[in-house]
C-alpha positions in Angstrom: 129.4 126.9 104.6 129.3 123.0 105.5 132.6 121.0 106.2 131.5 119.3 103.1 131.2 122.4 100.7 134.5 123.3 101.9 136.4 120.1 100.8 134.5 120.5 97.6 135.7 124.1 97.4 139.1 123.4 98.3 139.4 120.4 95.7 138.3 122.7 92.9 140.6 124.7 94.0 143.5 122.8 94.0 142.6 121.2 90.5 142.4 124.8 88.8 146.0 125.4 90.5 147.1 122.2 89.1 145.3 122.5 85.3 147.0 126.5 85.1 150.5 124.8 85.6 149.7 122.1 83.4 149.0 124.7 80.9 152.1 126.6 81.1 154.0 123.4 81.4 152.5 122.5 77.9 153.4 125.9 76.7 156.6 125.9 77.8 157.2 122.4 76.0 155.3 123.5 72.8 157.6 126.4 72.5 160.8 124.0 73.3 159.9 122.1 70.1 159.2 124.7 68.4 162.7 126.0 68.9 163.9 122.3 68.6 162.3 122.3 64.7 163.9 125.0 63.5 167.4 124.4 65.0 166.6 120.8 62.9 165.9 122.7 59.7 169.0 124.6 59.8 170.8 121.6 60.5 169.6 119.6 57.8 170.1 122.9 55.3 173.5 122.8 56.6 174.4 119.3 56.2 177.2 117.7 54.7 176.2 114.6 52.5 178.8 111.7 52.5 179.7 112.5 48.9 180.7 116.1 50.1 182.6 114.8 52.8 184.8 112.7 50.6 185.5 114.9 47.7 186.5 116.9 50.6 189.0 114.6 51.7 190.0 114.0 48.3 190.6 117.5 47.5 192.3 117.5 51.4 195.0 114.5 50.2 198.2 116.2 48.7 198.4 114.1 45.5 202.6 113.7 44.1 203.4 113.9 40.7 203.5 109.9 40.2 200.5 109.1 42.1 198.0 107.5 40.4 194.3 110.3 39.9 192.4 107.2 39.5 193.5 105.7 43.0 190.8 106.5 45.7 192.5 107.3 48.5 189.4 107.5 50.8 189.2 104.2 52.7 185.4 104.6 53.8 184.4 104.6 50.4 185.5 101.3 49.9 183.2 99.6 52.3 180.1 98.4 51.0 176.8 100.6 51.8 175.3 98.1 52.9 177.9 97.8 55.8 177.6 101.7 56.7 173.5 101.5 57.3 172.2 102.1 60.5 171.3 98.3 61.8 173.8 96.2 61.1 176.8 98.7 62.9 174.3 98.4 65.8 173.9 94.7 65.5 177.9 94.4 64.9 178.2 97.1 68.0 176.2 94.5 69.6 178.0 91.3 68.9 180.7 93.4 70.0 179.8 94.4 73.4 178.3 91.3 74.2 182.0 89.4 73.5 183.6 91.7 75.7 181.4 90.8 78.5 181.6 87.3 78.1 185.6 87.6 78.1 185.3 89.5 81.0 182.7 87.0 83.3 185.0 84.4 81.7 188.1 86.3 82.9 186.4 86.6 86.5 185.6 83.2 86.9 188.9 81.6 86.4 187.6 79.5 83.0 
């Protein structure tokens, strides 16, 4: 056998090593999401909606004899949906974050 058909040899090698742990890397990961699907199922079977959560807190608020039924004593359920959907808390998280930096660079540069 040649120098040449030995480098050859040991490069085929080396890629059959490397494809057979590529393989059982993949099979590894296919078998994580697997497990990762089904913990999401039971999740989502189990899941509280936001209506559930406050006639839960409703039920959860001791109610006196002169308090009003009609009152709704959940706070969250007075702020518009449209307030509670996903992008504008992050853009008001944003606006947020970004103040507090500015007051602190303002803080740090004596203005």
């Amino acid at each position: 056998m040649s120098a040449g058909e030995a480098v050859v040899l040991g490069a085929v090698l080396i890629g059959l090593v490397l494809a057979a742990a590529v393989l059982v890397v993949l099979r590894d990961v296919r078998r994580d999401l697997e497990g990762l699907r089904a913990e999401l199922h039971s999740l989502a079977v189990g899941a509280a909606t936001i209506d559930d959560l406050e006639a839960a807190v409703r039920a959860a608020i001791p109610r006196g004899p002169g308090d009003d039924a009609s009152a709704d004593p959940v706070p969250a359920s007075r702020v518009p949906q449209v307030l509670r959907t996903g992008p504008v808390v992050k853009a008001m998280a944003l606006g947020s974050g970004t103040a507090h930096v500015a007051r602190k660079l303002a803080g740090r540069n004596g203005h």
